[in-house]
LUMLUMKE-86372 format. One line per field, with one value per residue: residue in one letter; chain; residue number from 1; x, y, z of N, C-alpha, C, CB in turn. Coordinates in steps of 0.001 Angstrom, whole numbers, plus 500000, padded with zeros to 6 digits. Glycine has a CB too. Example, Ala and Ser with C-alpha at 12.3 -4.5 7.8 and 13.67 -1.06 7.14 Angstrom:
res	a,s
chain	A,A
n	1,2
n_u	513190,512850
n_v	494310,497750
n_w	507800,507080
ca_u	512300,513670
ca_v	495500,498940
ca_w	507800,507140
c_u	513200,512900
c_v	496700,500030
c_w	507800,507870
cb_u	511308,514084
cb_v	495527,499402
cb_w	509046,505725
! end
This chain:
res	x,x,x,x,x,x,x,x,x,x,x,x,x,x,x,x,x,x,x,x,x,x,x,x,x,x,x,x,x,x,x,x,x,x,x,x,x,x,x,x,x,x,x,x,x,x,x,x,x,x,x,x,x,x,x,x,x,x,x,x,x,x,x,x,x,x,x,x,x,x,x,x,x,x,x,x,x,x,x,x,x,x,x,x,x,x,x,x,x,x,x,x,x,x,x,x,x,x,x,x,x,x,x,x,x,x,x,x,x,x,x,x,x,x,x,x,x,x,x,x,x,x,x,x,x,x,x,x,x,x,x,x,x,x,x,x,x,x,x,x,x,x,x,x,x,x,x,x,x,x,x,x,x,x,x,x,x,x,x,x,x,x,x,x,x,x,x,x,x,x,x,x,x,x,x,x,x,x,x
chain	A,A,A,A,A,A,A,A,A,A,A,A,A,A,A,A,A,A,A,A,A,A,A,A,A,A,A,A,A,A,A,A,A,A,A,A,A,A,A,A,A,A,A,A,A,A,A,A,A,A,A,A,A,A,A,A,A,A,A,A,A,A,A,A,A,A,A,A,A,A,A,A,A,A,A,A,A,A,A,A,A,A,A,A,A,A,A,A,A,A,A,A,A,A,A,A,A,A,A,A,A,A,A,A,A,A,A,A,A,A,A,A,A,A,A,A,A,A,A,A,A,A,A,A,A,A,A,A,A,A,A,A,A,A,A,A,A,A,A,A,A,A,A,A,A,A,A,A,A,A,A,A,A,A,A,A,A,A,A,A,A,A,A,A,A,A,A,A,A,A,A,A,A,A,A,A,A,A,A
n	1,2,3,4,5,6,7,8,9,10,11,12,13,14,15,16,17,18,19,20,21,22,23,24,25,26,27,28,29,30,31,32,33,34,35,36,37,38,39,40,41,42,43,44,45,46,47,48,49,50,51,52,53,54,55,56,57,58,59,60,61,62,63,64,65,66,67,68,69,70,71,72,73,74,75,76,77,78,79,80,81,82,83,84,85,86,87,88,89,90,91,92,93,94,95,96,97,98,99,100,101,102,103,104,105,106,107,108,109,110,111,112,113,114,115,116,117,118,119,120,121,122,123,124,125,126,127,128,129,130,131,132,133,134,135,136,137,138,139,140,141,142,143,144,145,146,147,148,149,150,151,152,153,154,155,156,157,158,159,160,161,162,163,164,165,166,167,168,169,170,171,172,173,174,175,176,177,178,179
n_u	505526,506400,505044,505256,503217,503129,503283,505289,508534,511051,513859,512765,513017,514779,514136,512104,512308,513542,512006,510371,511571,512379,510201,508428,510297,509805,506596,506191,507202,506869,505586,506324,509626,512926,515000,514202,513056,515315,516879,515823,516158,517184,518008,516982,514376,514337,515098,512783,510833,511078,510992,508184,507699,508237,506610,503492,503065,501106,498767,498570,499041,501959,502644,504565,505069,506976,509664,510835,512749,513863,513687,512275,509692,507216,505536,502565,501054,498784,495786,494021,491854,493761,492787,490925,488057,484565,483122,485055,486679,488769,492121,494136,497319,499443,500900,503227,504681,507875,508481,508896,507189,504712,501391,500750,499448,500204,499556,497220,496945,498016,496461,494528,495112,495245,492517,491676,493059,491945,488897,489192,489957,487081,486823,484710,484921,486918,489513,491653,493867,495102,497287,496493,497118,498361,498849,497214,494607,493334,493652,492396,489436,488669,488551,486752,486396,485279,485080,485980,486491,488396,491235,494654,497762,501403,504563,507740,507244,505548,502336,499214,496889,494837,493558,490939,489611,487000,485833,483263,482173,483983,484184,482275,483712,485935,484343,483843,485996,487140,486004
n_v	484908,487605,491634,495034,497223,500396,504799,506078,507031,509665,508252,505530,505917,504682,501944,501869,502237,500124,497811,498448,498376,495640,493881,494683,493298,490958,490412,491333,489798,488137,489637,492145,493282,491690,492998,495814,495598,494443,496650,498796,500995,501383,503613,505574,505368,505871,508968,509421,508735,510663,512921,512453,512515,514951,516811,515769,515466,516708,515582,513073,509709,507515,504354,501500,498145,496519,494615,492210,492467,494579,495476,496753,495362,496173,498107,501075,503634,506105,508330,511593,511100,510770,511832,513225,511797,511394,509763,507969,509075,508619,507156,504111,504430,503081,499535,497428,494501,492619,489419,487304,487572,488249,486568,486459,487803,490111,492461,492759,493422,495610,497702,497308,499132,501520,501993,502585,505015,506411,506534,507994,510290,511036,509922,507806,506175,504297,503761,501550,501142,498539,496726,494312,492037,491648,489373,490521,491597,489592,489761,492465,491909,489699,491347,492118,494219,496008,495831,498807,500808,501194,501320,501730,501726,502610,500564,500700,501026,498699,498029,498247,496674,498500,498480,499211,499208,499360,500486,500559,501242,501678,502190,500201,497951,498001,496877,494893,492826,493560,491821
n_w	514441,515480,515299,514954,514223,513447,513257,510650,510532,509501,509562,509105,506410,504787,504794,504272,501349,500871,500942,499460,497084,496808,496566,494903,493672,493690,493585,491136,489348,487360,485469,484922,482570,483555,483488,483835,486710,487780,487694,489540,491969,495507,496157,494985,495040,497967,497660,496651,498650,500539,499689,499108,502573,502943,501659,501635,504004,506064,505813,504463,505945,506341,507494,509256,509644,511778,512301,515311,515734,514854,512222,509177,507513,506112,504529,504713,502729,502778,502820,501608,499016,495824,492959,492317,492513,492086,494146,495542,499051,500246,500031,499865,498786,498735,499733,500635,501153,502443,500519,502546,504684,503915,503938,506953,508290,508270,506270,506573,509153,508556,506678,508978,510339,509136,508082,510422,511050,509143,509094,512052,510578,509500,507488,505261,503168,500714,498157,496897,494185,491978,490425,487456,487407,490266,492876,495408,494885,495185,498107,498459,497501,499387,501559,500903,498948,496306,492207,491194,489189,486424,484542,481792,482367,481956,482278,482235,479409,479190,478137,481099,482926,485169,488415,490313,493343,495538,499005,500429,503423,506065,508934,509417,508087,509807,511802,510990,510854,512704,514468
ca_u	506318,505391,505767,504619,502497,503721,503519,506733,509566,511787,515116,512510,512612,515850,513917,510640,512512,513965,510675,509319,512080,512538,508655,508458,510910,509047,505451,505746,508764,506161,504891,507791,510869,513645,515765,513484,513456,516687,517256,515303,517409,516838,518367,516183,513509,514674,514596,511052,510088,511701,509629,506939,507117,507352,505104,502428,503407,500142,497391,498685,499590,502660,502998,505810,505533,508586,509801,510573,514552,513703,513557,511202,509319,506336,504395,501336,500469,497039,495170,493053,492134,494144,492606,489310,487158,483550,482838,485563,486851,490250,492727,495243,498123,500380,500647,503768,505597,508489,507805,508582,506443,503436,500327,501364,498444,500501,499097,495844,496828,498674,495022,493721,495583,495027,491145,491002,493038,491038,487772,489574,489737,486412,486709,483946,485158,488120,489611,492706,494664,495964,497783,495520,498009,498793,497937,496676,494038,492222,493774,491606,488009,488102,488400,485135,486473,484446,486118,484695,487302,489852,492573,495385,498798,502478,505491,508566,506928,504329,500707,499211,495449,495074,491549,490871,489258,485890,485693,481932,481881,485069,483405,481604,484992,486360,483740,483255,487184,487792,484687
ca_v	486106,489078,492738,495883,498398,502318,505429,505446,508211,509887,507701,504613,506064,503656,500440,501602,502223,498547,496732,498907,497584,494300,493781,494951,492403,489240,490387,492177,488769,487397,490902,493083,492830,491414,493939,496646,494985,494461,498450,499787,501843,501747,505387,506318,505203,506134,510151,509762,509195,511489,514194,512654,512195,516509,517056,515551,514736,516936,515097,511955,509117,506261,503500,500551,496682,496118,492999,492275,492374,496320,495422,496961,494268,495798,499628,501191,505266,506559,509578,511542,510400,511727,512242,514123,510996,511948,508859,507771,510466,508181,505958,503677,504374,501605,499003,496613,493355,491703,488419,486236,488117,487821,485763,485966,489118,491848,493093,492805,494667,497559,497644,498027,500663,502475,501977,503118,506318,507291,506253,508730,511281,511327,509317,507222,504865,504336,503223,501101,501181,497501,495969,493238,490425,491727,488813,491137,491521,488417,490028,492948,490879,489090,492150,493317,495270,495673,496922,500292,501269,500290,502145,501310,502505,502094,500565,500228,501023,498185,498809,497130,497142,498394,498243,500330,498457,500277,499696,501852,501777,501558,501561,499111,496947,498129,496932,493534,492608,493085,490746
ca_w	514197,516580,514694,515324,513491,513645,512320,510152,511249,508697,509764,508106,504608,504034,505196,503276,500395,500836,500273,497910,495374,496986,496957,493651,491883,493597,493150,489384,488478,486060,484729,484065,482212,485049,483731,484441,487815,488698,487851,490201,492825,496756,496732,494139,496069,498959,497680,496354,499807,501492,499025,499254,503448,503160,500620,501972,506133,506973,504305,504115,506773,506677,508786,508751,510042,511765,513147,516792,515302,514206,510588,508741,506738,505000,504887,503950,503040,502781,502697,500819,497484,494816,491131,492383,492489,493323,495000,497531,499095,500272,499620,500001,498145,498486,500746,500363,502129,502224,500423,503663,505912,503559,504117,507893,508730,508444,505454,507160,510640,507970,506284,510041,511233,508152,508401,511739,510975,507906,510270,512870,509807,509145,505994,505471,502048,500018,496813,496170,492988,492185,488888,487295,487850,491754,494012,496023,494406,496074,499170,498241,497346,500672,502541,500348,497927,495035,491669,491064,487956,485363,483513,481449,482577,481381,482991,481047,477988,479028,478763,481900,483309,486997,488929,491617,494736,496900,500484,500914,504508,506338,509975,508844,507871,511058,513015,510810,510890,514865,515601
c_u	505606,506522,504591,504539,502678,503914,505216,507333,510343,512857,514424,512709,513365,515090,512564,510866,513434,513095,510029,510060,512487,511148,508469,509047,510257,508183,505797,507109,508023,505442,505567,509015,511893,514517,515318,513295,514109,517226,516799,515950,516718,517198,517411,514721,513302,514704,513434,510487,510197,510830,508778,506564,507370,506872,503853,502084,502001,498860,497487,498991,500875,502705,503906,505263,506883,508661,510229,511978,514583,513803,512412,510916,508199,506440,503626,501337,499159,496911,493975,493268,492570,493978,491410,488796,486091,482637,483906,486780,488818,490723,494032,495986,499071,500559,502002,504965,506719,508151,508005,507999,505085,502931,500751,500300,499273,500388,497915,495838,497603,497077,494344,493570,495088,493214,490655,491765,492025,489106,488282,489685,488710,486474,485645,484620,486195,488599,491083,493181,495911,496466,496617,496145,498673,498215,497499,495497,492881,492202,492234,489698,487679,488244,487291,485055,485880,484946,484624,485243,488414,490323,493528,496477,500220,503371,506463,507938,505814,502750,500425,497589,495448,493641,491749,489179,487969,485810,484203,481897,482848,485111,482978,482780,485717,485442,483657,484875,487302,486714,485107
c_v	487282,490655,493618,497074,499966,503346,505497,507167,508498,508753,506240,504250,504946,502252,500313,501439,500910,497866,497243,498281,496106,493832,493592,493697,491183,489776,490597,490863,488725,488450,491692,492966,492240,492639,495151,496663,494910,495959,499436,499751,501779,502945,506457,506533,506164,508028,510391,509875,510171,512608,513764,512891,514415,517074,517348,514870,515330,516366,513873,510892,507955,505434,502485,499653,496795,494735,493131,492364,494057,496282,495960,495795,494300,497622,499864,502652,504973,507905,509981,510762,511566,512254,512604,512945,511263,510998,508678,508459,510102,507038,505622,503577,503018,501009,497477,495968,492880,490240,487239,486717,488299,486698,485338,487168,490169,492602,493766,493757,496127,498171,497902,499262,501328,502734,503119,504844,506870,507645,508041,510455,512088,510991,508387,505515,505290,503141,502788,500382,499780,497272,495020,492217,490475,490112,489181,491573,490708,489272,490856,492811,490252,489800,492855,494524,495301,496435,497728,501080,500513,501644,501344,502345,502072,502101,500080,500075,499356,498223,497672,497209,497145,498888,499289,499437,499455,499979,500945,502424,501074,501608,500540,497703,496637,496803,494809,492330,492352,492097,489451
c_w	514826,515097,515231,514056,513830,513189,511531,510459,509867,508634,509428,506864,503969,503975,504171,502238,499892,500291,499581,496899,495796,497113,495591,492746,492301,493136,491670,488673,487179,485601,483969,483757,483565,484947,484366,486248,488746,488542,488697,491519,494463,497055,496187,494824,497456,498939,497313,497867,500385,500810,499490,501007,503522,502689,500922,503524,506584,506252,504717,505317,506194,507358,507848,509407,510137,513009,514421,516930,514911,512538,510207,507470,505872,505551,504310,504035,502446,502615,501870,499493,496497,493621,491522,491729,493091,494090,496337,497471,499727,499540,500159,498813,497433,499735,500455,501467,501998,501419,501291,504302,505314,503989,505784,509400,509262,507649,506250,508262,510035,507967,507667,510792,510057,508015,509478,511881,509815,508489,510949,511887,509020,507570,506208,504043,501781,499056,497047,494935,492677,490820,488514,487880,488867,492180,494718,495934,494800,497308,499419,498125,498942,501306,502017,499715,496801,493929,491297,489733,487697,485118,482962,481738,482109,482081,482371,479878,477936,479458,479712,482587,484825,487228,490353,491983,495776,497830,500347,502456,505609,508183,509934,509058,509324,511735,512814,510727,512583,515040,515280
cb_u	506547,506491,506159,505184,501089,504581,502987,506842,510802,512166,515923,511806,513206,517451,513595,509620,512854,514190,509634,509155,513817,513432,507754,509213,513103,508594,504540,506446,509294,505151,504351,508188,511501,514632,516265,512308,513615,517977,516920,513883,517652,517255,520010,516116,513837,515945,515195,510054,510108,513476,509137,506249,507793,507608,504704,502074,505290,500082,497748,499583,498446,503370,501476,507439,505174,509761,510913,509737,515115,515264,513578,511197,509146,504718,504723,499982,501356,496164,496038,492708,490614,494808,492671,488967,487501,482534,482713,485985,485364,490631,492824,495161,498551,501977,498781,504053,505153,508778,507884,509429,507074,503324,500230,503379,497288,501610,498862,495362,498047,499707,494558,493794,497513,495810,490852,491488,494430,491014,488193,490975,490259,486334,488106,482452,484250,489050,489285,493029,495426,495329,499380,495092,499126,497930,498130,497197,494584,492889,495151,492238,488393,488460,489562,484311,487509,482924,487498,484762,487775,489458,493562,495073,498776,502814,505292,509161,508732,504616,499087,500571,494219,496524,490810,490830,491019,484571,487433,480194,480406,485800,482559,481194,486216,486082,481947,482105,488005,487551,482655
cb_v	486340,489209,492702,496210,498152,502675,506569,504589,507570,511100,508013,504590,507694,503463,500102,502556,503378,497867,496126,500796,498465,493948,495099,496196,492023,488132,491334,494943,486649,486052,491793,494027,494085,489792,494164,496421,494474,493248,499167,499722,503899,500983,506023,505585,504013,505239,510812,508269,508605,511589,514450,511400,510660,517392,516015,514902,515833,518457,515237,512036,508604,506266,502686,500813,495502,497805,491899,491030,491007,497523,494041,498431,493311,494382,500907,500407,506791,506259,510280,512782,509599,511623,510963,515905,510067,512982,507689,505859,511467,507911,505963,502660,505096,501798,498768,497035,492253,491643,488159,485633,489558,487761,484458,486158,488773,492301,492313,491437,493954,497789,496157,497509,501108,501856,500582,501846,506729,505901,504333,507943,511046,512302,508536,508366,504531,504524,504318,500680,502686,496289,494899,492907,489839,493252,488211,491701,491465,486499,490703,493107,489276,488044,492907,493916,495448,495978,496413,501747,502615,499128,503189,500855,502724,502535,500089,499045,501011,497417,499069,497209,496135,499625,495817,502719,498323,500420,499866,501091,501662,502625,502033,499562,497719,499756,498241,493611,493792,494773,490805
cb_w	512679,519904,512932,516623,513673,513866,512828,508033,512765,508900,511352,508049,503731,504969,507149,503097,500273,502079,501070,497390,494425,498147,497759,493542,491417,494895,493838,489102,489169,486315,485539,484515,481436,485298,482740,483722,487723,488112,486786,490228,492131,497621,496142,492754,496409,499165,497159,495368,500604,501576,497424,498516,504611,503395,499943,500947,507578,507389,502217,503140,507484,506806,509784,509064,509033,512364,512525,517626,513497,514836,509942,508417,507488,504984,504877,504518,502191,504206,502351,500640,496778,494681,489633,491397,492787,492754,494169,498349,500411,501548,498302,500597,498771,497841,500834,499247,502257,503239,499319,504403,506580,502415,502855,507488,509943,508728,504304,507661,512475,505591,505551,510755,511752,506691,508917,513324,510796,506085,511658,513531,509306,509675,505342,505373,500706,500991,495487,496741,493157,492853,489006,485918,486901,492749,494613,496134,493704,496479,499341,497579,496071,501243,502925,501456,497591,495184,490126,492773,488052,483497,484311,480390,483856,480402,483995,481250,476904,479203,477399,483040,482709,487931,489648,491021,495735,496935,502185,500772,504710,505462,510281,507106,506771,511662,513064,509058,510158,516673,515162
! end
């Protein structure tokens, strides 16, 4: 499967806001209610981004995976880090796939590009914010994430434990990934 990695354009928001709730009901099936699930809105979605892409268009980055058909099939934002952490100074926000286009390294080449802009930003580390029961989570570990925090947060009125992920030296990753 050939796809390509790109910053993401406004006239995406519809496709991002596709796999955020079609992403959502495979990964979180066995976590959160289905109803909860099956309620969540691609329009709804689809205006969160759109705030958030002018909110934060000069801070923050997007990019999309899109297939060689123009589908968009996964994306990732970044930027700084957001809750004044005085360790790592970015992060990745969110980072989500289609579930046929997983385990296929396009998580991995989102995760690169996003490296190499935060690199390019003079970021040196960064923290991502996962569920406990993500599979991603491994994803996370074998790219040498080490957890660095917990919290408990609520989704549909269920409490849920989410870890937050350290990369220390993100050159480093760069440099030990391309080789």
């Amino acid at each position: 499967m050939t796809f390509t990695i790109r910053p993401a354009v406004i006239t995406d928001i519809n496709g991002i806001a596709r796999v955020h709730v079609e992403s959502w009901q495979t990964t979180y099936a066995h976590l959160l209610p289905s109803d909860y699930l099956h309620g969540l809105s691609i329009e709804e979605r689809a205006d969160m981004w759109r705030g958030i892409f002018s909110s934060f268009a000069t801070r923050s980055h997007h990019i999309v995976a899109e297939s060689s058909t123009g589908e968009i099939v996964g994306f990732a934002s970044y930027g700084p880090e957001r809750d004044g952490n005085i360790v790592y100074y970015s992060e990745l926000y969110v980072i989500y796939l289609l579930e046929n286009f997983q385990r296929q390294g396009i998580g991995r080449a989102l995760v690169r590009h996003a490296l190499r802009d935060l690199v390019a930003d003079k970021y040196h580390n960064m923290m991502v914010w996962v569920l406990e029961q993500n599979p991603a989570v491994e994803f996370y570990k074998t790219m040498g994430g080490v957890l660095v925090e917990e919290r408990k947060i609520t989704i549909d009125n269920m409490p849920l434990n989410e870890y937050a992920y350290g990369f220390d030296d993100l050159a480093g990753l760069l440099k030990k990934d391309d080789g």
